[in-house]
Backbone as JSON, one array per atom type, in Angstrom:
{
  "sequence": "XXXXXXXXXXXXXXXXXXXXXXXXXXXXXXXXXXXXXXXXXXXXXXXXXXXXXXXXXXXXXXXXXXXXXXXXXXXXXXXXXXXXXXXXXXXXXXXXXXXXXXXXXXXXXXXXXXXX",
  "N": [[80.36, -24.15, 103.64], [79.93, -20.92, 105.17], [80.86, -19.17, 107.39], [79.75, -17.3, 108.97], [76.83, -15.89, 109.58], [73.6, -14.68, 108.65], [70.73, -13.72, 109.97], [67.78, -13.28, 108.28], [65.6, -11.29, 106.42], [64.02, -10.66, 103.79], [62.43, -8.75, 103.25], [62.65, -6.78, 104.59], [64.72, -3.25, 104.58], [66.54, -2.71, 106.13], [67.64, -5.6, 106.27], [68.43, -5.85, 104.1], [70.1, -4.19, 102.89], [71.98, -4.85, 105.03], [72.76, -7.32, 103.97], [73.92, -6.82, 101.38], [75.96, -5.33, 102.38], [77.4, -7.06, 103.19], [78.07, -8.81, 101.44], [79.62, -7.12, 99.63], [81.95, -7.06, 100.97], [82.94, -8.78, 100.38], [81.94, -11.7, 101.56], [80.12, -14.22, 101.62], [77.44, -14.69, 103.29], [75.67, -17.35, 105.5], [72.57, -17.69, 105.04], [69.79, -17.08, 106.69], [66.42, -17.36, 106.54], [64.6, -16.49, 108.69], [62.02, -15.93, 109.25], [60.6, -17.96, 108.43], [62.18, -19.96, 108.84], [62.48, -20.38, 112.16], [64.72, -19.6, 114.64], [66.22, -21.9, 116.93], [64.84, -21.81, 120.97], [67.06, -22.12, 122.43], [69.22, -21.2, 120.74], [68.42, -18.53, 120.14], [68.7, -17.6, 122.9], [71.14, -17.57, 122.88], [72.22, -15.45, 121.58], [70.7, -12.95, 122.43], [72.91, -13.32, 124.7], [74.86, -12.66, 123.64], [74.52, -10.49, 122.25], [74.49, -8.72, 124.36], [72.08, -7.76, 125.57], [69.12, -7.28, 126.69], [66.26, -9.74, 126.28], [63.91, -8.24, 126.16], [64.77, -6.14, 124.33], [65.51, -6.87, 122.0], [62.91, -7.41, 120.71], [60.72, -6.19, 118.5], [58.12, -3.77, 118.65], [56.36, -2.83, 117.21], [54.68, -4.51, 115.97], [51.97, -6.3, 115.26], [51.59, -9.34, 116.79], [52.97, -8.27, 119.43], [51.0, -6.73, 120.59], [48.59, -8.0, 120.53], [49.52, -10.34, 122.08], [50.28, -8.78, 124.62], [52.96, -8.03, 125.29], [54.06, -5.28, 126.02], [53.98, -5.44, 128.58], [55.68, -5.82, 131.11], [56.04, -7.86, 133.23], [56.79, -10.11, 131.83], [59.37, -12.31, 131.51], [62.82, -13.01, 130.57], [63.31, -15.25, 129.42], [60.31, -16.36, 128.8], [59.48, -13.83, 127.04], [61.78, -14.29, 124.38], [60.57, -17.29, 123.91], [58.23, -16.47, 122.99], [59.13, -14.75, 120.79], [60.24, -17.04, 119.36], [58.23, -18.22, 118.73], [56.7, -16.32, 117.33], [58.17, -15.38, 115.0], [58.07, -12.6, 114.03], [58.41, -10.92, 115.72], [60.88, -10.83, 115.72], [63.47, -8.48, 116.34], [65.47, -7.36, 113.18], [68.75, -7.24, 110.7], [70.09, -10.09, 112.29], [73.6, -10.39, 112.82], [76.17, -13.02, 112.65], [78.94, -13.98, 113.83], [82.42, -16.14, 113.95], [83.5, -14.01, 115.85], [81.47, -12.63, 116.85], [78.2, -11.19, 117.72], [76.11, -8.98, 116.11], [73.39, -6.77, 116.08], [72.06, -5.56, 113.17], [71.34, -3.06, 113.03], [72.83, 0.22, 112.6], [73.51, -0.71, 109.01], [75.92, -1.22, 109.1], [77.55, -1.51, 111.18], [77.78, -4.14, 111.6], [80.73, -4.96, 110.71], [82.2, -4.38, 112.16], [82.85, -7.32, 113.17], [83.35, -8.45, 111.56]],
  "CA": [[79.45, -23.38, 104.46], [79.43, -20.0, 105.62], [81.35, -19.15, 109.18], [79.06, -15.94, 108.46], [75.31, -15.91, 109.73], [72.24, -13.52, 108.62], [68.99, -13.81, 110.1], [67.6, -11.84, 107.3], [64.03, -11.4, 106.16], [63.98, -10.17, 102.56], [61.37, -7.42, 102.87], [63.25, -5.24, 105.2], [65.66, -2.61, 104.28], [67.7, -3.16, 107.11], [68.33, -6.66, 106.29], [68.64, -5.96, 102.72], [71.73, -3.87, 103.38], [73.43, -5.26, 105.5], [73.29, -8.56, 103.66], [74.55, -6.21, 100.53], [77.31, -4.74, 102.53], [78.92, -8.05, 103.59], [78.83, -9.09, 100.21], [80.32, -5.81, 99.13], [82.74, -6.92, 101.33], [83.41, -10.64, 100.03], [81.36, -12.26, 102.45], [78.77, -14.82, 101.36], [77.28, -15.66, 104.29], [74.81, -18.38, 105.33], [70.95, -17.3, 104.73], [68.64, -17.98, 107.16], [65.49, -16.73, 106.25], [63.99, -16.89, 110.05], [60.61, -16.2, 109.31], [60.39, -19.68, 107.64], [63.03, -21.14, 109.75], [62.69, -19.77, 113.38], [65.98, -19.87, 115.29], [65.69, -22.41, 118.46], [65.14, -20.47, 121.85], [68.68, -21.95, 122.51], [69.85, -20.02, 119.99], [67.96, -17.1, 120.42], [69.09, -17.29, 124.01], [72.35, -16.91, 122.92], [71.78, -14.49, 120.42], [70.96, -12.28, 123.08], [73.36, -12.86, 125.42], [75.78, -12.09, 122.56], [74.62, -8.81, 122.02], [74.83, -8.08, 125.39], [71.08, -7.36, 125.68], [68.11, -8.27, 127.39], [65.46, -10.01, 125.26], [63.05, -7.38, 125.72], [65.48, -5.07, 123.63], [65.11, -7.54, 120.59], [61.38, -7.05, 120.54], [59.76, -4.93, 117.59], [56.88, -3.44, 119.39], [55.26, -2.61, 116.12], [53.87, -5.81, 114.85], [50.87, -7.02, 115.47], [51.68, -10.28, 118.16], [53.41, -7.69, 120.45], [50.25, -6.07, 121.3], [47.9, -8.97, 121.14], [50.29, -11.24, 123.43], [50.52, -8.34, 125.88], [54.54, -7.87, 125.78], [54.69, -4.2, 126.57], [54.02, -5.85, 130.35], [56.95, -5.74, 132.41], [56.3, -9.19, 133.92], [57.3, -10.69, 130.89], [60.53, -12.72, 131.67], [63.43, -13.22, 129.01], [62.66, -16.51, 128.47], [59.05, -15.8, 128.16], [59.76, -13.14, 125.57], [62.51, -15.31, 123.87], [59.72, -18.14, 123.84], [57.37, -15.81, 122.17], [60.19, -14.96, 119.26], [60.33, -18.25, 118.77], [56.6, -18.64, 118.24], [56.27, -15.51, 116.47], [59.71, -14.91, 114.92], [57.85, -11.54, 113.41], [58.77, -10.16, 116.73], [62.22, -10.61, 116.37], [64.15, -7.4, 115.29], [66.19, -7.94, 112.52], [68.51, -8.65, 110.64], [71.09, -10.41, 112.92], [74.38, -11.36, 112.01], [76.35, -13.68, 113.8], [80.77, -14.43, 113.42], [83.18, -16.36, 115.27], [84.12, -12.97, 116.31], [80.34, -11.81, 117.43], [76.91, -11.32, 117.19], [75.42, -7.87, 116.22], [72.62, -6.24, 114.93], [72.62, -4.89, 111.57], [71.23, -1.69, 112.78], [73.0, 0.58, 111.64], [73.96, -1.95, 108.53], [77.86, -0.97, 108.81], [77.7, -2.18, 112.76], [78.27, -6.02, 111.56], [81.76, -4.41, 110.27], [83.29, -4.94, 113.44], [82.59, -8.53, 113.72], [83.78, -9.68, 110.4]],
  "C": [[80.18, -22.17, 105.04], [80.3, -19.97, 106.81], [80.74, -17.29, 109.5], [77.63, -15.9, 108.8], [74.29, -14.89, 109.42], [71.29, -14.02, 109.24], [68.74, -12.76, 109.2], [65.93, -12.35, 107.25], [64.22, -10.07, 104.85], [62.88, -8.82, 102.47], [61.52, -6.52, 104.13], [64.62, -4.72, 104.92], [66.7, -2.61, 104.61], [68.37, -3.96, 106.62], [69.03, -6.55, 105.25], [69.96, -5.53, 102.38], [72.48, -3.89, 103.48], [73.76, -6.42, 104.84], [74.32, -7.47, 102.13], [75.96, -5.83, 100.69], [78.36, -5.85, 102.75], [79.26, -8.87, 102.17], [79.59, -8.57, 99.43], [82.03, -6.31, 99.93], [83.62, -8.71, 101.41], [83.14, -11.15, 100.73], [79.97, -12.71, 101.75], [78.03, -15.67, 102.28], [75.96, -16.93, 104.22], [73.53, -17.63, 105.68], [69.94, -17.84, 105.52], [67.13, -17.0, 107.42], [64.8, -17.02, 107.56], [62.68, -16.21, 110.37], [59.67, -17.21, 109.37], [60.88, -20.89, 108.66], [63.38, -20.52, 110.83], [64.0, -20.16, 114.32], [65.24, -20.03, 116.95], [65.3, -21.31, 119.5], [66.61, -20.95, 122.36], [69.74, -20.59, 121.59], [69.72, -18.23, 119.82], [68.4, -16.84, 121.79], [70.18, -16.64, 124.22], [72.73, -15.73, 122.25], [72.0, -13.2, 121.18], [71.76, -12.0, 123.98], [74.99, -12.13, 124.91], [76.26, -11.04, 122.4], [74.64, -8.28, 123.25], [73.23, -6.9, 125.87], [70.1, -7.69, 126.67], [67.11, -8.59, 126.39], [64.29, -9.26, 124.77], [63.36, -6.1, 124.34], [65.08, -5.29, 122.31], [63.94, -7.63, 119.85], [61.23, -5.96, 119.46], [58.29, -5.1, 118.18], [55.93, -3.41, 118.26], [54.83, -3.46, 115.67], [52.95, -6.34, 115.84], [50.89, -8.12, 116.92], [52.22, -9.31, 119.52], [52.46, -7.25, 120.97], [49.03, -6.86, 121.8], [48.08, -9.79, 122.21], [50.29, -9.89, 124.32], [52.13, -7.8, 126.42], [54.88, -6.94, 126.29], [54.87, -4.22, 128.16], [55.25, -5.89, 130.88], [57.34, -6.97, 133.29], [56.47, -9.96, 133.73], [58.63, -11.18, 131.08], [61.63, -12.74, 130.49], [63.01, -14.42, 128.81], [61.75, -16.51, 128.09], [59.37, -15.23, 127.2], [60.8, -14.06, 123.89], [61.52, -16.43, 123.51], [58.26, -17.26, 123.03], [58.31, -15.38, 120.6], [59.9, -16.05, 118.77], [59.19, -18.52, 118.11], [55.87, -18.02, 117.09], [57.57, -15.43, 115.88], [59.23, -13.2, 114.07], [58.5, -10.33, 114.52], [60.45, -9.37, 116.89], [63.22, -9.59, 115.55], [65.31, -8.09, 114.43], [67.07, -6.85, 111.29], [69.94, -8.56, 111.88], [71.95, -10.93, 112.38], [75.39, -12.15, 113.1], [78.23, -14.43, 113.06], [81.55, -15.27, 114.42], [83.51, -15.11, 116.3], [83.03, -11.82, 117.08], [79.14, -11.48, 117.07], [76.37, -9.67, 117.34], [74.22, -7.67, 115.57], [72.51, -5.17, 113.78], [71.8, -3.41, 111.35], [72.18, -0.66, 113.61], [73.61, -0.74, 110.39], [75.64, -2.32, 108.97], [78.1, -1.55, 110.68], [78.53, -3.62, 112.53], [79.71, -5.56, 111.18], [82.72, -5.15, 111.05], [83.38, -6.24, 113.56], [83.17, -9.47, 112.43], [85.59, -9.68, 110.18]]
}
């Protein structure tokens, strides 16, 4: 196994990428298609506190559940939001990669660089 994590989702460019570049760079990491297989809110908890974010950051506004659920609200907590990822994982920007050495997001793709 892997000491290498993607959250990837195959039909974005982003993900597509960066999973390309870490294999470019002899890295076969572990695949977790987290559309299919939603990452806990433990994990997503940490996810964010990883990146050194707040959970609202991780939000893609553009999809559909963000506007029906109401998220652009402000009174939206992290866990709330985090607890909506989870529910929706469409929400959750992507892709993420995740090292002993750190958790970034793979935008720009060459970002995860640092972490491997």
């Amino acid at each position: 196994m892997s000491d290498v994590t993607i959250y990837h989702n195959p039909r974005c460019s982003k993900s597509r990428e960066t999973l390309e570049l870490l294999r470019q760079a002899a890295v076969e990491p572990q695949i977790v298609l987290y559309l299919d297989h939603p990452p806990s809110t433990a994990t997503l908890t940490k996810m964010v506190a990883d990146l050194g974010i707040d959970a609202r950051a991780l939000l893609r506004s553009n999809e559909k559940p963000y506007e029906e659920l109401g998220l652009a609200d402000p009174a939206w907590t992290n866990e709330a939001l985090i607890g909506f990822m989870h529910a929706h994982p469409i929400l959750m920007n992507r892709p993420i990669v995740v090292t002993a050495k750190g958790t970034r997001l793979g935008r720009p793709p060459e970002s995860v660089l640092e972490i491997l």
